[in-house]
N, CA, C and O atoms as a DFTB+ gen file, in Angstrom:
780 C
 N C O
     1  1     192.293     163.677     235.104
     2  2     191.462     163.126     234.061
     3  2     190.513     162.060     234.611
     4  3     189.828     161.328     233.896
     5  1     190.537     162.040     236.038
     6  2     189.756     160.706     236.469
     7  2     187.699     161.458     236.126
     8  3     187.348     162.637     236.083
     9  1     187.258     160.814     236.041
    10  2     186.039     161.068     235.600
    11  2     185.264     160.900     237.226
    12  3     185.730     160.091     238.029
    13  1     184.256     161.615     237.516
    14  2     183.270     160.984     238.753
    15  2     182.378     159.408     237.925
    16  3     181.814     159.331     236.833
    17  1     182.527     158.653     238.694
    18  2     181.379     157.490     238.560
    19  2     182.068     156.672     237.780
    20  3     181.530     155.607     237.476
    21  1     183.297     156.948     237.318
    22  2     183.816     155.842     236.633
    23  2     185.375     155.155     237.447
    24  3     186.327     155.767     237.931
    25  1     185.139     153.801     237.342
    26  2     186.300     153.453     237.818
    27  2     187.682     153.796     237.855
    28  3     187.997     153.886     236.668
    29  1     188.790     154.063     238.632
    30  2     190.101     154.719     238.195
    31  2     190.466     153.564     237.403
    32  3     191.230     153.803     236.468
    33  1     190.014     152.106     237.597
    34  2     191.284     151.050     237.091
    35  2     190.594     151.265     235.676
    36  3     191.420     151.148     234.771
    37  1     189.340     151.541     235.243
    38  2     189.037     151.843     233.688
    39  2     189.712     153.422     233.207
    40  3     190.182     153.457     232.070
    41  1     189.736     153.978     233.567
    42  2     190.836     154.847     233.802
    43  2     192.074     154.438     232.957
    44  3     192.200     154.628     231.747
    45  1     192.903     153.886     233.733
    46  2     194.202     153.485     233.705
    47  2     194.246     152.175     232.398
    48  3     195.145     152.015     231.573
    49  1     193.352     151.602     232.506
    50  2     193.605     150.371     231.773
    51  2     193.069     151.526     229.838
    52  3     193.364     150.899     228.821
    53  1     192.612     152.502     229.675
    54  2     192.885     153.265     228.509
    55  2     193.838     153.487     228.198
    56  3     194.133     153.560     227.005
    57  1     194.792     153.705     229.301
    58  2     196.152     154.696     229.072
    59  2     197.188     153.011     228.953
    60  3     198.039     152.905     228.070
    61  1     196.972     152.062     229.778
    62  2     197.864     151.058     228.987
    63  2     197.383     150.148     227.998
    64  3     198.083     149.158     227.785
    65  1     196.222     150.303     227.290
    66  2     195.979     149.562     226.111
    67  2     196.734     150.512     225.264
    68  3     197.015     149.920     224.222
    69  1     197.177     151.695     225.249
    70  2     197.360     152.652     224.109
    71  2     198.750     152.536     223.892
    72  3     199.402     152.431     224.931
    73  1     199.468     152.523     222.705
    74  2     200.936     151.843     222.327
    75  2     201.769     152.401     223.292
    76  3     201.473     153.109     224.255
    77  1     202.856     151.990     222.909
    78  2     203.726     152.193     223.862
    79  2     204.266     153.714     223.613
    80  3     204.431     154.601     224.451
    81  1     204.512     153.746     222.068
    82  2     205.082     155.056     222.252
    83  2     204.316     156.052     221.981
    84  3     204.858     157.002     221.415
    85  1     202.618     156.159     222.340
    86  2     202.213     157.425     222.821
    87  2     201.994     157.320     224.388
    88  3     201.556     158.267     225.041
    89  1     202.224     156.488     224.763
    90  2     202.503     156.261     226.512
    91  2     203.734     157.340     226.979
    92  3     203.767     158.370     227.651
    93  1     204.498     156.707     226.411
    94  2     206.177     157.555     226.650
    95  2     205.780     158.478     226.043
    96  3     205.165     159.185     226.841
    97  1     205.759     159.088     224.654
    98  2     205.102     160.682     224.121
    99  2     204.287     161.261     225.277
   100  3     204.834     162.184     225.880
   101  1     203.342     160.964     225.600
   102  2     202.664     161.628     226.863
   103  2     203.445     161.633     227.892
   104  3     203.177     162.667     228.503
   105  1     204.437     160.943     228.548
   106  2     204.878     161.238     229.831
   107  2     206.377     162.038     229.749
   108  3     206.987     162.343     230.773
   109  1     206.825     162.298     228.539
   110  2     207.881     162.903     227.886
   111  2     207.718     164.367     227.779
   112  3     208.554     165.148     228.232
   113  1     206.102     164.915     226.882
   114  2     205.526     165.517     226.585
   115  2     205.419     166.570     228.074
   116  3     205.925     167.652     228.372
   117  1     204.658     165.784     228.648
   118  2     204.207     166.043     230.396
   119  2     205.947     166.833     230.949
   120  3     206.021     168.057     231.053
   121  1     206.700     166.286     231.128
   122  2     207.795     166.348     231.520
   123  2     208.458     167.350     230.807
   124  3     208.962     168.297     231.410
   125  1     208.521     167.237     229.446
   126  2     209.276     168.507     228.506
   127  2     208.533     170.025     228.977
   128  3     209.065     171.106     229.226
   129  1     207.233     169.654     228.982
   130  2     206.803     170.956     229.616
   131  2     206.723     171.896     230.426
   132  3     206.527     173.110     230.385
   133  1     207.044     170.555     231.719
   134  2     207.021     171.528     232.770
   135  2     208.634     171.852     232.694
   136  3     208.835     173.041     232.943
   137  1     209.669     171.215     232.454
   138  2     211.230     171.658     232.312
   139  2     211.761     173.331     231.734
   140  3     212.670     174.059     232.133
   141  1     210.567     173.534     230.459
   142  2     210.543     174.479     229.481
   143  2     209.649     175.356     230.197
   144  3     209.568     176.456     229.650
   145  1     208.886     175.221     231.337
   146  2     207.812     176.206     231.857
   147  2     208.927     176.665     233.150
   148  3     208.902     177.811     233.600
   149  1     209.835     175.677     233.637
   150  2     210.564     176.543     234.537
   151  2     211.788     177.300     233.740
   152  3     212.342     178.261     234.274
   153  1     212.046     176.998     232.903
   154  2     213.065     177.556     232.329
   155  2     212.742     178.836     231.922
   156  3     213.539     179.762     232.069
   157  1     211.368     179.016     231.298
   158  2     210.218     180.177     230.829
   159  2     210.545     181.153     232.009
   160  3     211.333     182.033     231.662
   161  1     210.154     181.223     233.278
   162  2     210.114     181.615     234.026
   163  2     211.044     181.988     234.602
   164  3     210.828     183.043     235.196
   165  1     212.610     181.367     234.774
   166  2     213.509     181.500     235.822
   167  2     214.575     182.955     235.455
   168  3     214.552     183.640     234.433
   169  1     215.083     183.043     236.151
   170  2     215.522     184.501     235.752
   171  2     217.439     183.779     235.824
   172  3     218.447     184.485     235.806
   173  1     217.402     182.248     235.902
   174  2     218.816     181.872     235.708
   175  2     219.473     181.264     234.426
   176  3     220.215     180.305     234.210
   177  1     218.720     182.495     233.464
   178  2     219.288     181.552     232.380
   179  2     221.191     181.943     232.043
   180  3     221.982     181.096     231.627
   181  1     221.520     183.274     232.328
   182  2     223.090     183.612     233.167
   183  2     223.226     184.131     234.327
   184  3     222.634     185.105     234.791
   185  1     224.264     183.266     234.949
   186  2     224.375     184.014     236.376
   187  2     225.619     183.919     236.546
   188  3     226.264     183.099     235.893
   189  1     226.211     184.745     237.466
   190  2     227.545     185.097     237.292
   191  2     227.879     186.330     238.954
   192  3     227.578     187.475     239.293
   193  1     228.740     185.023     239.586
   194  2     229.032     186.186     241.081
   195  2     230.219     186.924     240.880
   196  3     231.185     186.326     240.407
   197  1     230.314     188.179     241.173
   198  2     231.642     188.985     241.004
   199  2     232.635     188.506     242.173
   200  3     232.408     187.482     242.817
   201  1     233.941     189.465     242.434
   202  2     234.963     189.103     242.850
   203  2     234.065     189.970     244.422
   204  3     234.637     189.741     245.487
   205  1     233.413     190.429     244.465
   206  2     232.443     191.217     245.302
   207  2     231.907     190.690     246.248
   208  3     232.113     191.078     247.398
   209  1     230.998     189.557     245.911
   210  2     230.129     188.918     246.600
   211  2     228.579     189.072     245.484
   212  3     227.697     188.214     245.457
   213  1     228.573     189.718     245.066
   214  2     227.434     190.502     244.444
   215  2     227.083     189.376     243.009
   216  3     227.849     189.055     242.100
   217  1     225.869     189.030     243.209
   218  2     225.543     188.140     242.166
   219  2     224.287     188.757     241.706
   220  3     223.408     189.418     242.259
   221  1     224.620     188.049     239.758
   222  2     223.675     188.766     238.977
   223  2     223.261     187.897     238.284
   224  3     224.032     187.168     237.659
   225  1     221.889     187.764     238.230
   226  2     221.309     186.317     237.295
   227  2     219.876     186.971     236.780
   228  3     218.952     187.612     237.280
   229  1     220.231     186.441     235.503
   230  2     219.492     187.184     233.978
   231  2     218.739     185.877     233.057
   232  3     219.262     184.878     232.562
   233  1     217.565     186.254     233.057
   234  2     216.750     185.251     232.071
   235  2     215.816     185.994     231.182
   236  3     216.080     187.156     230.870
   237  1     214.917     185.497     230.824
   238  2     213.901     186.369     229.651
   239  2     213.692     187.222     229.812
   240  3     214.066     188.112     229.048
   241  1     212.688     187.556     231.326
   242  2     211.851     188.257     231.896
   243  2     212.800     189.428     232.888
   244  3     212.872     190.657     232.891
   245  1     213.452     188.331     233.693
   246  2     213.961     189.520     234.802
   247  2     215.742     189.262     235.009
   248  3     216.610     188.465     234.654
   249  1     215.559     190.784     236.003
   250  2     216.932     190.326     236.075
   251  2     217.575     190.601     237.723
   252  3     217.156     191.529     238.415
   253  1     218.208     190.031     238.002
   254  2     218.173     190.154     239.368
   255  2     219.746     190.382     240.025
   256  3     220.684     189.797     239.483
   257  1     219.911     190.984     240.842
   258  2     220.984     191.807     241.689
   259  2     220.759     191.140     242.841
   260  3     219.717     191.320     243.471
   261  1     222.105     189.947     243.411
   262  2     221.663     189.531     244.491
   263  2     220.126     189.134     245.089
   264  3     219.677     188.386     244.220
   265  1     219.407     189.233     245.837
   266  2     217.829     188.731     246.019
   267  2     217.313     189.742     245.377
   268  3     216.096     189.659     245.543
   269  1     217.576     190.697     244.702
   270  2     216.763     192.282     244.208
   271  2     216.025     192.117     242.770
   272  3     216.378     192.800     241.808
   273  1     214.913     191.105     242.686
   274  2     215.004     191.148     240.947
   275  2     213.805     191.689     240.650
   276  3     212.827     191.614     241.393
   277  1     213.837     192.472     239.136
   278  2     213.113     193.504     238.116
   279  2     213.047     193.306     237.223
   280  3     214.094     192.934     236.694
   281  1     211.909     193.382     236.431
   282  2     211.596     193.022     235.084
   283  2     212.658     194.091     234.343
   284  3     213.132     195.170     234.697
   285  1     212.775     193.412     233.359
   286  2     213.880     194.151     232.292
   287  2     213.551     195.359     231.677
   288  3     212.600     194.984     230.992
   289  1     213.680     196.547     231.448
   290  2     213.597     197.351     230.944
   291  2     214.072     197.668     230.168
   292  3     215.281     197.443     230.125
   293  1     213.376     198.450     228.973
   294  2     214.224     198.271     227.443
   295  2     215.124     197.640     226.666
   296  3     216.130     197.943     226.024
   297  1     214.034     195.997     227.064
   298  2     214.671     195.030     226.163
   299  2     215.130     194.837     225.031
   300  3     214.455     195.308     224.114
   301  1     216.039     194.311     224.767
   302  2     216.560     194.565     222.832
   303  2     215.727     193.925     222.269
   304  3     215.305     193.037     223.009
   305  1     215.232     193.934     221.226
   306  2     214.699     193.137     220.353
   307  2     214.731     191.600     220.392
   308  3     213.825     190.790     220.588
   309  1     216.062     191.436     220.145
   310  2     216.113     189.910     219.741
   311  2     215.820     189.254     221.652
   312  3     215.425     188.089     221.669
   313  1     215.947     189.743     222.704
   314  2     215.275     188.891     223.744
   315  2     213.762     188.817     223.583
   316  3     213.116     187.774     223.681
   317  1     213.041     190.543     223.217
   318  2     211.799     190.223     223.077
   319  2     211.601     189.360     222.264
   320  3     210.568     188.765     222.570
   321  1     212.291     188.758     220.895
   322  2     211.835     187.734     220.254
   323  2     212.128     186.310     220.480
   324  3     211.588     185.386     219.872
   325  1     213.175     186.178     221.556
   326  2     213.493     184.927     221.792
   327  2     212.071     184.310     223.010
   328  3     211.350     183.315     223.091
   329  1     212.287     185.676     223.826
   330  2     210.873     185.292     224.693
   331  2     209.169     184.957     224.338
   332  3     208.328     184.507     225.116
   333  1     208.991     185.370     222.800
   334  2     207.731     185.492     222.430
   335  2     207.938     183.983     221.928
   336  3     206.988     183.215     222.085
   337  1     208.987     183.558     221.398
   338  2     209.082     182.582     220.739
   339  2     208.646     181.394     221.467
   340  3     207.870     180.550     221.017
   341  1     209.340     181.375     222.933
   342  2     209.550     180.692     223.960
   343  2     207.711     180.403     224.729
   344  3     207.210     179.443     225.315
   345  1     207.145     181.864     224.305
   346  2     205.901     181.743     224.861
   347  2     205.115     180.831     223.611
   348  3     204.573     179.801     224.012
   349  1     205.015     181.118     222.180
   350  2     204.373     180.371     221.824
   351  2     204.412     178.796     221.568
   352  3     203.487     178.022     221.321
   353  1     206.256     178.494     221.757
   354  2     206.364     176.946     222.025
   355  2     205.614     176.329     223.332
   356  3     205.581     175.104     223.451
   357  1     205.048     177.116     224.253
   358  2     204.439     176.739     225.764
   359  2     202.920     176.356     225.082
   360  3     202.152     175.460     225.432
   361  1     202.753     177.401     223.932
   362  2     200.940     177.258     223.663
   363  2     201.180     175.710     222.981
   364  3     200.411     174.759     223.120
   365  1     202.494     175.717     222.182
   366  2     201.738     174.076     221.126
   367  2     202.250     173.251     222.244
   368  3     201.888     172.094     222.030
   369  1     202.781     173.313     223.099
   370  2     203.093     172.345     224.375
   371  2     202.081     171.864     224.639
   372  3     201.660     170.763     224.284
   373  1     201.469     172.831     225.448
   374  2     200.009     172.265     226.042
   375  2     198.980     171.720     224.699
   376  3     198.620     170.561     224.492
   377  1     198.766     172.519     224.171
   378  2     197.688     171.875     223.255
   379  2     198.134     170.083     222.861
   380  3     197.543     169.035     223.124
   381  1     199.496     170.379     222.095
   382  2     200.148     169.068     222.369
   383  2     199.734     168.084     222.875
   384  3     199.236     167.158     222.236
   385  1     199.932     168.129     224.688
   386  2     199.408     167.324     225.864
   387  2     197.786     167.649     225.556
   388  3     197.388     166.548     225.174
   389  1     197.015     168.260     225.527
   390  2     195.490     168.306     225.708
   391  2     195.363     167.114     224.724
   392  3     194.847     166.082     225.152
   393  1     195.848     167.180     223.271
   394  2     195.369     166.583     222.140
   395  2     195.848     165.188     222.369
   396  3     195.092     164.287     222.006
   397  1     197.304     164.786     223.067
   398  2     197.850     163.344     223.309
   399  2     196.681     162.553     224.250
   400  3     196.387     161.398     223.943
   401  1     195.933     163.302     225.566
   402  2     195.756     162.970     226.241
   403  2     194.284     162.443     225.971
   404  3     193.834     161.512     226.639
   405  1     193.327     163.246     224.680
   406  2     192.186     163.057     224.275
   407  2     192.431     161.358     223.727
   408  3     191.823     160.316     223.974
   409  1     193.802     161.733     222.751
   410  2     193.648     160.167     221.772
   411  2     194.079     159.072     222.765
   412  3     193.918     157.901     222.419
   413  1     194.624     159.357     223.995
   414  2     194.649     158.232     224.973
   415  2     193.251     157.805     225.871
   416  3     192.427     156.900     225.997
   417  1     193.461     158.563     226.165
   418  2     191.718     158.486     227.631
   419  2     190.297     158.421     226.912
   420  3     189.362     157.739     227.332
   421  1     190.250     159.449     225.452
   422  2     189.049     159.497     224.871
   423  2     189.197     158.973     223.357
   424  3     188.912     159.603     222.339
   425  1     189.780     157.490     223.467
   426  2     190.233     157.447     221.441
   427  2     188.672     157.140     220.690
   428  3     188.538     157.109     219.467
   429  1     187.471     156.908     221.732
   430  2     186.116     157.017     221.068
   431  2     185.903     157.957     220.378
   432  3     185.200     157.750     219.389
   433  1     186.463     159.471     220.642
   434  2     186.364     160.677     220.197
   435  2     186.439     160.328     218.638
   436  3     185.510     160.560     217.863
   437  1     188.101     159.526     218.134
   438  2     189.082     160.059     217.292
   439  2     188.340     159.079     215.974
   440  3     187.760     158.020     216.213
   441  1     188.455     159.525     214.903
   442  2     188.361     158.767     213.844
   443  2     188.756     157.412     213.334
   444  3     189.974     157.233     213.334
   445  1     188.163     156.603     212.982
   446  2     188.283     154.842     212.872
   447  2     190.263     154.992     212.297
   448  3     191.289     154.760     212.938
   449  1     190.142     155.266     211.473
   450  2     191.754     154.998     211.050
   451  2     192.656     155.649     211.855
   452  3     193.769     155.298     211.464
   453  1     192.791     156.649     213.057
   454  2     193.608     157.491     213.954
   455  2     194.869     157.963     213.094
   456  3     195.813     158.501     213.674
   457  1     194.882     157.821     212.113
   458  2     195.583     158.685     211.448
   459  2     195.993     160.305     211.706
   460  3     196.998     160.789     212.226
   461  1     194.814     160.928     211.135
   462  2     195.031     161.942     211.510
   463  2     195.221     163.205     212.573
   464  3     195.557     164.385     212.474
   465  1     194.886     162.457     213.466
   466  2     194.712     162.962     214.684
   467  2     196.912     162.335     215.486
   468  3     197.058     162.527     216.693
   469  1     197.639     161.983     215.038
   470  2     198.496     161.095     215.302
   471  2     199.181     162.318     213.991
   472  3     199.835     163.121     214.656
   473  1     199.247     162.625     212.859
   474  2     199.407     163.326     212.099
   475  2     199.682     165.343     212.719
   476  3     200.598     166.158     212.613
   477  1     198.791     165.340     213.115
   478  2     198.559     166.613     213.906
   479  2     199.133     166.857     215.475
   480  3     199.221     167.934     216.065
   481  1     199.431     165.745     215.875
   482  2     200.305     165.580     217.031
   483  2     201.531     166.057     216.490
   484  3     201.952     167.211     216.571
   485  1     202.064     165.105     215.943
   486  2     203.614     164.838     215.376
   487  2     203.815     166.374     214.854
   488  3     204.732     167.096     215.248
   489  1     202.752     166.788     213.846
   490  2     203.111     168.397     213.744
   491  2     202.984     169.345     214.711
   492  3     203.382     170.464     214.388
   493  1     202.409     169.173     216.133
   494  2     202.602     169.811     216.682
   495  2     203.635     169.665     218.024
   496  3     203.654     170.314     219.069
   497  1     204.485     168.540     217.557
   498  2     205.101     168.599     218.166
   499  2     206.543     169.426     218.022
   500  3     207.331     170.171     218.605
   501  1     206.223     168.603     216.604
   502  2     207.609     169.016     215.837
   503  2     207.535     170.823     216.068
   504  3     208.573     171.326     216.498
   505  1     206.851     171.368     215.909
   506  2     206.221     172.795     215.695
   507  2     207.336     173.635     217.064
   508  3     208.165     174.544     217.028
   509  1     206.726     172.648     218.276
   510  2     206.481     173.106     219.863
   511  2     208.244     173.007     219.603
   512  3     208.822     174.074     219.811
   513  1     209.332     171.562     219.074
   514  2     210.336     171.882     219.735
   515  2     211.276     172.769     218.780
   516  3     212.387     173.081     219.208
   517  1     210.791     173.265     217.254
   518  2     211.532     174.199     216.722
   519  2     211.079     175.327     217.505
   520  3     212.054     175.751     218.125
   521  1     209.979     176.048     217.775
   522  2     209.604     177.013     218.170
   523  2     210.712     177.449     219.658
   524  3     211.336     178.499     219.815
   525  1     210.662     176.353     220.502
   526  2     211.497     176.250     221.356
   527  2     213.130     176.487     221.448
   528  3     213.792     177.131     222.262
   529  1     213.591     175.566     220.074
   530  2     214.854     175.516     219.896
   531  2     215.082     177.183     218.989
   532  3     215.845     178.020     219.472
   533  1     214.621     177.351     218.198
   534  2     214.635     178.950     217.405
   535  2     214.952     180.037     219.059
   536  3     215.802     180.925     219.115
   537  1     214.121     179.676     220.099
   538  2     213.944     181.216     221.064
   539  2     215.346     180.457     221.940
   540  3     216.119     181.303     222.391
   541  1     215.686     179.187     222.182
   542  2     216.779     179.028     222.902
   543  2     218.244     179.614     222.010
   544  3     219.207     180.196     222.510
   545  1     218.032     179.234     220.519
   546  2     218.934     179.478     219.838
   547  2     219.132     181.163     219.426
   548  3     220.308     181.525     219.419
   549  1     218.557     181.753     219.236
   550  2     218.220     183.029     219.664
   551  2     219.061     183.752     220.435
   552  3     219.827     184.603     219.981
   553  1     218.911     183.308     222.178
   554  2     219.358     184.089     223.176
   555  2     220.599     183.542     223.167
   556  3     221.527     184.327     223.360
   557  1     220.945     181.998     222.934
   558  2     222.449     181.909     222.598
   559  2     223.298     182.679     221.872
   560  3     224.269     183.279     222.333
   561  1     222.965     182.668     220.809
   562  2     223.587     183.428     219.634
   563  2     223.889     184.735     220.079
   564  3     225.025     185.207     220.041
   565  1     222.821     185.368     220.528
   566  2     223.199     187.421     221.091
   567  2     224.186     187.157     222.367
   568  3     225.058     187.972     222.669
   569  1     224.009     186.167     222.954
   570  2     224.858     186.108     224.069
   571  2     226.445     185.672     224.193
   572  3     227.356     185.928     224.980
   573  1     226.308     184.952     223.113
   574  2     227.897     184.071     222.538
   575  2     228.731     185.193     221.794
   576  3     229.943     185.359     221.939
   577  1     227.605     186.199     220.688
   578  2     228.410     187.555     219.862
   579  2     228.357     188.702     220.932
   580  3     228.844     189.747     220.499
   581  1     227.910     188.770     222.162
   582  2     228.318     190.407     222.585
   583  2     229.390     189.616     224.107
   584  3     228.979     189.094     225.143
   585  1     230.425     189.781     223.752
   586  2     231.552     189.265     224.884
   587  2     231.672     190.255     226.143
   588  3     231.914     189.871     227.287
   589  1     231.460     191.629     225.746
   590  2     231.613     193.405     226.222
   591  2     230.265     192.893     227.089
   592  3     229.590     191.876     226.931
   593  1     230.125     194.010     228.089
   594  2     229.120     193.835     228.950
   595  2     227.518     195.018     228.196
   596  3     227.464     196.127     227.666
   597  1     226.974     194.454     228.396
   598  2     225.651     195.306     227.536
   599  2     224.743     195.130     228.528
   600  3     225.105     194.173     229.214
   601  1     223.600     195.668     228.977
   602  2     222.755     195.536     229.313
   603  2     221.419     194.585     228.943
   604  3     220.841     194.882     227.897
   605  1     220.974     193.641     229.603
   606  2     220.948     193.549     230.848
   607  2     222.473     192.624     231.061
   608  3     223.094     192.709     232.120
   609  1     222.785     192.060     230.314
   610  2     224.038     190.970     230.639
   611  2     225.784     191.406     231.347
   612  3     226.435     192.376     230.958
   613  1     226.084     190.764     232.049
   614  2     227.465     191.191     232.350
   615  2     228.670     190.887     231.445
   616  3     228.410     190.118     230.520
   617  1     229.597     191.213     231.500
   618  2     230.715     190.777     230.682
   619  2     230.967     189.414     230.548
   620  3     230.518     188.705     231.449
   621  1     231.816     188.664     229.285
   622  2     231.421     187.881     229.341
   623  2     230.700     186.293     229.395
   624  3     231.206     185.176     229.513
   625  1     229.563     186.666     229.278
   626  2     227.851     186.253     229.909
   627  2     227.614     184.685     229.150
   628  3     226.983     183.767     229.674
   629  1     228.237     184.633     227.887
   630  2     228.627     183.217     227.485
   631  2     228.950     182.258     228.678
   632  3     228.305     181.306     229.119
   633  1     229.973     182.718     229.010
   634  2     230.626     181.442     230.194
   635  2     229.954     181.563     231.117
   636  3     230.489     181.028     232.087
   637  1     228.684     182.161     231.429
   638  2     228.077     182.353     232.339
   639  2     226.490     181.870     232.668
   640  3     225.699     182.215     233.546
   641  1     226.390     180.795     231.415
   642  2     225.515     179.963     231.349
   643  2     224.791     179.523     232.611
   644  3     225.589     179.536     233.548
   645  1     223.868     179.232     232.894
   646  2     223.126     178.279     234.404
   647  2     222.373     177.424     233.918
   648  3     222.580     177.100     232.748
   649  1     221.467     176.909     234.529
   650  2     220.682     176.033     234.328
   651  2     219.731     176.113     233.515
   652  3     219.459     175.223     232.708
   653  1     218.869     177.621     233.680
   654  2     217.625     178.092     232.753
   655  2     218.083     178.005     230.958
   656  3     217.408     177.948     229.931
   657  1     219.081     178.022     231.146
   658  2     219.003     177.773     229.686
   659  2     219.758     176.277     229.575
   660  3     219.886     175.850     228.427
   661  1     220.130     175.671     230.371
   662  2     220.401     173.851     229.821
   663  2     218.694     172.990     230.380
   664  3     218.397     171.807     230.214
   665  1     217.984     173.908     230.937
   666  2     216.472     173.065     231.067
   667  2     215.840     173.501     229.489
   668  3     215.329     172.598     228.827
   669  1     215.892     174.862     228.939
   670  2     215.621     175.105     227.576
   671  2     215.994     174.178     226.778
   672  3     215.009     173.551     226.389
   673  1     217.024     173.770     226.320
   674  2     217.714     172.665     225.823
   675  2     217.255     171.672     225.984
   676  3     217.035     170.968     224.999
   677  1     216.866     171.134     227.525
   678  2     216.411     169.855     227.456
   679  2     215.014     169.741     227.057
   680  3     214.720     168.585     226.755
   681  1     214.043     170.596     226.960
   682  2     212.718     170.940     226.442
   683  2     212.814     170.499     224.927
   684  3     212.058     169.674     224.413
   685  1     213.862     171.168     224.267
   686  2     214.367     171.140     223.027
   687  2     214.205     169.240     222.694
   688  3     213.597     168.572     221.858
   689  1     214.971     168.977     223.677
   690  2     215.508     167.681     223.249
   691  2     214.264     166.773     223.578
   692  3     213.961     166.180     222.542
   693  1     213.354     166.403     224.705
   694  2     212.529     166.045     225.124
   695  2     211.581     165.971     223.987
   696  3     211.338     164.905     223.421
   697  1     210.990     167.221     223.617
   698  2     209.935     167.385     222.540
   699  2     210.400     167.138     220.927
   700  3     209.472     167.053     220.124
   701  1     211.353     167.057     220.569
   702  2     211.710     166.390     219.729
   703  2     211.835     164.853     219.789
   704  3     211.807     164.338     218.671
   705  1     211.938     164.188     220.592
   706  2     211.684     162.384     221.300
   707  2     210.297     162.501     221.068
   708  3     209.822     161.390     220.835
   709  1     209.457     163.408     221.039
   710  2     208.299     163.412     221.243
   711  2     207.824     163.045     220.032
   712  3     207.389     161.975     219.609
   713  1     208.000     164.244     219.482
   714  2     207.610     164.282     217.815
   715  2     208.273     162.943     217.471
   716  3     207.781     162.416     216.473
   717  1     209.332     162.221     218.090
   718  2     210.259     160.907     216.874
   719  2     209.194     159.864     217.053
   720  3     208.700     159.270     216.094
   721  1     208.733     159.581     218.735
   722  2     208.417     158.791     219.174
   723  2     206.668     158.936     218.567
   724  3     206.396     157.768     218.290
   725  1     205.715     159.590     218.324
   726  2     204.666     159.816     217.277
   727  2     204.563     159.927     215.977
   728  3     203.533     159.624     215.375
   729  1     205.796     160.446     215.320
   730  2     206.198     159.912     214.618
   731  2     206.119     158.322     213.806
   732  3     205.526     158.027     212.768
   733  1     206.976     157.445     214.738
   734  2     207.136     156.409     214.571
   735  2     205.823     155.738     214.384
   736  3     205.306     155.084     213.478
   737  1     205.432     156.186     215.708
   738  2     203.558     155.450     215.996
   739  2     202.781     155.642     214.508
   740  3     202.442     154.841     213.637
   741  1     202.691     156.839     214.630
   742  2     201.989     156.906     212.559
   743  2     202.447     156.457     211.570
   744  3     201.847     156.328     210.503
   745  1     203.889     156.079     211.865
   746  2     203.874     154.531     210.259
   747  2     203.717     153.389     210.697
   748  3     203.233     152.537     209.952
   749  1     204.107     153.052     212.101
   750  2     203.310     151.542     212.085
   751  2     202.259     151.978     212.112
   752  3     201.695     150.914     211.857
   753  1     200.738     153.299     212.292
   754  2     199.118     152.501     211.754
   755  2     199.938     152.659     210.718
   756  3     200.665     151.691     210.494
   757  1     200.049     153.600     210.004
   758  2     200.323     153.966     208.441
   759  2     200.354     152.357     207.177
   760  3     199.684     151.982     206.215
   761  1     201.624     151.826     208.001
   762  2     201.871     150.449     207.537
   763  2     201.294     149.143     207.595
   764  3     201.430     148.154     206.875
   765  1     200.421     149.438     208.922
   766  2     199.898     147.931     209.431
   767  2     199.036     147.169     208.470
   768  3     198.221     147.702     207.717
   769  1     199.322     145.609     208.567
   770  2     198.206     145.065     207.456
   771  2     197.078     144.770     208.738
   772  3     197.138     144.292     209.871
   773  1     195.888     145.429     207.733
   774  2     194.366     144.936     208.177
   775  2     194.468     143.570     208.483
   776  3     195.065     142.609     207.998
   777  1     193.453     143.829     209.747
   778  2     193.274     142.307     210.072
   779  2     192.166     141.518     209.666
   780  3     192.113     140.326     209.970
């Protein structure tokens, strides 16, 4: 966001005049995203080594056999919907951050009372971590009711949790701080007495 021709310390001194808790919302925000963009991606949301040697680790997209991994083929439904879900919590993510980062660096942009623009955050935040929590809650749920081994998952695949889905979670949790913490910020303006 540094601009050519303008100072970095004018820069920086935007981002700490601006309250505290869209400071933390932005660096929360920043952080929830990329957590939820590796989680998006990783193919460890269960993994699980046999008595074999032979390890199998399964996420949205792929699924993988020891180093051997392939996009899923004839996905059930409810993954394709946990994954679409998962993709459109990534779109209000970013927009999210685009829109936090305007009312920090560019609040000349935003309207004298910043109301609304602080209004439209908070809903899109709130938006980003149901959207999120619905596609995490989702793949839990099919995964906790089929115990039997089904495709793509092994037997089971509950206890076989990894990381890709406790970084989902923490996306969950992150972007909801988000939304509390903008939140908050819009009733103190909401409340403040004019000076």
């Amino acid at each position: 966001m540094i601009r050519p021709g303008v100072p970095y310390a004018d820069q920086m001194s935007l981002f700490t005049d601006s309250t505290i808790y869209k400071r933390v919302a932005f660096v929360l925000a920043i952080l929830g995203l990329a957590v939820e963009f590796v989680s998006f991606v990783s193919p460890f949301w269960i993994s699980k080594t046999f008595d074999n040697g032979t390890a199998i680790n399964v996420g949205l997209w792929l699924t993988c056999v020891d180093l051997d991994c392939t996009g899923i083929s004839s996905s059930p439904a409810w993954l394709i919907v946990a994954g679409v879900f998962d993709v459109l919590s990534l779109m209000f993510g970013v927009t999210c951050i685009v829109c936090l980062s305007v009312c920090i660096f560019k609040p000349q942009l935003l309207p004298r009372t910043r109301r609304w623009p602080l209004i439209i955050l908070t809903i899109f935040a709130f938006v980003e971590a149901a959207l999120q929590q619905i596609s995490c809650g989702v793949f839990l749920k099919q995964v906790h009711d089929s115990p039997q081994a089904s495709p793509p998952f092994p037997e089971n695949a509950f206890a076989s949790l990894s990381w890709g889905a406790a970084f989902s979670v923490l996306g969950v949790i992150l972007y909801a701080v988000v939304c509390i913490l903008l939140f908050t910020d819009l009733v103190r303006i909401c409340f403040a007495v004019p000076k």
